[in-house]
N, C-alpha and C positions, 0 to 999 in steps of 0.2 A: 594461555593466550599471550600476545606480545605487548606490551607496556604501555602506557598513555604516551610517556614521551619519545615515543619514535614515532609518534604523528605531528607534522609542522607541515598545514598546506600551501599549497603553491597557488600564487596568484599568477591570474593572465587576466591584463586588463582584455583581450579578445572577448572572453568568455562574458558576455552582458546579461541584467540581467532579461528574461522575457515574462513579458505578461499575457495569459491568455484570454481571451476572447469568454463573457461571462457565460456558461451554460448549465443547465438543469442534468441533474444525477438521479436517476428512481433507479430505486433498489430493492430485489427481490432474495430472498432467502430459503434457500432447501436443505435438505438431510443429504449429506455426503452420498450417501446411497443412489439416489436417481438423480446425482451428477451426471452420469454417462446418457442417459437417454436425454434429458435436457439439454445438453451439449449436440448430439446425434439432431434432433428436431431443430433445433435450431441453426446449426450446419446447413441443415435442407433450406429450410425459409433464406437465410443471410447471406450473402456475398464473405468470403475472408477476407481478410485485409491484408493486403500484397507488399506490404512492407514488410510488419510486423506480427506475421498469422501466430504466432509462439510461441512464449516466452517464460522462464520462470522470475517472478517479480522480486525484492530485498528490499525492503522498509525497515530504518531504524526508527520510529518514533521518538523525539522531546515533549516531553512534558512540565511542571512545575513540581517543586515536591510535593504540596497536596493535592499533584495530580488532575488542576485545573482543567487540561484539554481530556482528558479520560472523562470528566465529571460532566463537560458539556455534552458529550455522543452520549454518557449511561443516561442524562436526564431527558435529554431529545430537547435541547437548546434549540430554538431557534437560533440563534447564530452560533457559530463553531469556527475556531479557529484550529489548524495542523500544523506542526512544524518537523519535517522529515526528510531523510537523506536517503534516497533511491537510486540504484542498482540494478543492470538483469544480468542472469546467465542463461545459457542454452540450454540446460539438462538441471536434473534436481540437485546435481554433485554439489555437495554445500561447504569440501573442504579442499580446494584446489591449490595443486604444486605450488611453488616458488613464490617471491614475494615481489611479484611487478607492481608497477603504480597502477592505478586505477584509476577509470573516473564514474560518477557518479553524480545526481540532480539534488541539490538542497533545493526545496521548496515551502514554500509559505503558503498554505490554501485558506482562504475562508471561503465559509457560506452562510446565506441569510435563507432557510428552510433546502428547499430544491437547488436554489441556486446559488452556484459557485463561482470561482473566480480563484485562478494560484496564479504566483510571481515561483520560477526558476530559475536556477543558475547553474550552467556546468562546471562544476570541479575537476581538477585535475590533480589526486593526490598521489603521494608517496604511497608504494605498498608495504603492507601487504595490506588485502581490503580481510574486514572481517572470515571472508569465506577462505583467504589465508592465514587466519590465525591472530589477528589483530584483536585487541580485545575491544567490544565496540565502546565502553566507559571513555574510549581516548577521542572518541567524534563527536565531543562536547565540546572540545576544543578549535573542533570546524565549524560549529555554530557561532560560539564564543567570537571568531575572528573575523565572519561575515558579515553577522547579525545583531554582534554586542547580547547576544541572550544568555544569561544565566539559566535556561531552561537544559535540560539533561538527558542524557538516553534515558530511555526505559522501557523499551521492550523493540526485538529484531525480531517483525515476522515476513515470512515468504508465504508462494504459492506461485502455481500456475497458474498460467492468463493463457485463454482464449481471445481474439478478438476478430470482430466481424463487422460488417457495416449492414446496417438496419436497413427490410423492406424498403424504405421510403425514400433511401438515397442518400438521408439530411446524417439520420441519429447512426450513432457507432454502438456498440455490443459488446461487452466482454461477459468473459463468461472466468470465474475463480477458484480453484479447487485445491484442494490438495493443505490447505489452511494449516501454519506450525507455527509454534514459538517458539521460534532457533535459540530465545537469547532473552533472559528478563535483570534486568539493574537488581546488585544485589543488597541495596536499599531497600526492595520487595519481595519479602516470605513469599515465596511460589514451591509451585512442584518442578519435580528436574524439567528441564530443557527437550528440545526435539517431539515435541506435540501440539495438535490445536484441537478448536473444537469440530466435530462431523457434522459441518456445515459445508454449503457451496454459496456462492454470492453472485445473480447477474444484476450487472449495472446496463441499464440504459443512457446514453447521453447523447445532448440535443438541443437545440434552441429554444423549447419550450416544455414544460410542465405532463405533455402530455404524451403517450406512448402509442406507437398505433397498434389501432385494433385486433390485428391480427397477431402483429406478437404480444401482447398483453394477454390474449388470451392464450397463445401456447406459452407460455411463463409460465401462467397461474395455473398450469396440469401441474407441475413441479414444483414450483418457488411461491413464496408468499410475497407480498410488495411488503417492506418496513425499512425504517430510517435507522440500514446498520453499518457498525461503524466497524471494521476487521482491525483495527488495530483495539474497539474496546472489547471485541469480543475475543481475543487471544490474551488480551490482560487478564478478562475475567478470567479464561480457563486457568490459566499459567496460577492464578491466587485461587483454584480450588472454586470461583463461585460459580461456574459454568460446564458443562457435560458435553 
């Protein structure tokens, strides 16, 4: 991979930053297996979303060294803080040609239970992005220059995203699969690279707490409702404690 210092990012003061509007996340969890029919059923019920129906997602997660924001998702913290730098491509290809510049969302999310609240800002950096060969140890230094944080990479996971707009008109849908850790800081003993755990993950989100009826109950054929975090559950796998 390519060197910390060949990253030096580019400021535009254009690029402001945004804050979004507070909303609730309920999260369901299934076995990699009946990803596809879950996806299928709820195609049927959902509207897609005509922007963005597609995509494969790239999350670097920051953490602290003793792994403060890991510790708040494994204990089920009422409040949770994220600090991560996202990415999409169109296809799984996770090692593309040439070393263009890139851009990419640094975000800050917190939540207090259900609900959320993230501040973004678009980047425009020098390439190559990781999926060129960048080694991501060097986007510490795109925190570093934002956000003043000493907090650190430690762990690059992807997947694919579905997404779809909910019954109701209000709530959106995604739907997660395909879960890997591209990439773990090598300050942490893990297993090699390029796996996650056979899980799927739908997210509900919405103005309120509550989920309508009809898709809560097509979820819970497939998916269990719980407070999971994909960025702690790819740590776990990556260090061995998770299957």
């Amino acid at each position: 991979m390519l060197p910390l210092a060949l990253l030096d990012p580019i400021d535009d003061p254009a690029d402001a930053w945004q804050v979004s509007l507070p909303r609730h996340e309920i999260k369901f969890m299934g076995l990699a297996r009946d990803a596809p029919f879950a996806a299928a059923s709820l195609e049927a019920m959902c509207g897609p979303d005509n922007e963005f129906p597609e995509n494969v997602v790239h999350t670097v997660y920051f953490d602290s060294p003793d792994l403060a924001s890991y510790a708040e998702k494994a204990n089920g913290d009422y409040l949770k803080t994220k600090l991560r730098l996202r990415w999409y491509s169109r296809s799984r290809e996770r090692r593309a040609a040439g070393g263009d510049a890139w851009t990419a969302w640094l975000e800050v999310k917190t939540r207090q239970g259900s609900r959320g609240t993230k501040r973004r800002r678009l980047l425009r950096l020098p390439g190559p992005s990781p999926l060129g060969g960048l080694d991501p140890d060097a986007l510490g230094a795109v925190v570093q220059h934002h956000l003043g944080s000493s907090w650190r990479p430690t762990c690059w996971v992807s997947y694919s995203r579905t997404r779809l707009h909910g019954p109701d008109g209000v709530t959106r849908v995604s739907i997660d699969r395909d879960l890997r850790a591209e990439w773990v800081a090598s300050w942490l003993p893990t297993r090699p690279g390029g796996a996650g755990p056979g899980i799927f993950v739908v997210e509900v989100k919405g103005p309120t707490a509550m989920v309508h009826p009809a898709l809560s109950t097509l979820i819970v054929r497939h998916a269990r409702k719980r407070a999971v975090s994909k960025y702690a559950l790819c740590l776990e796998y990556a260090r061995g404690g998770a299957s």
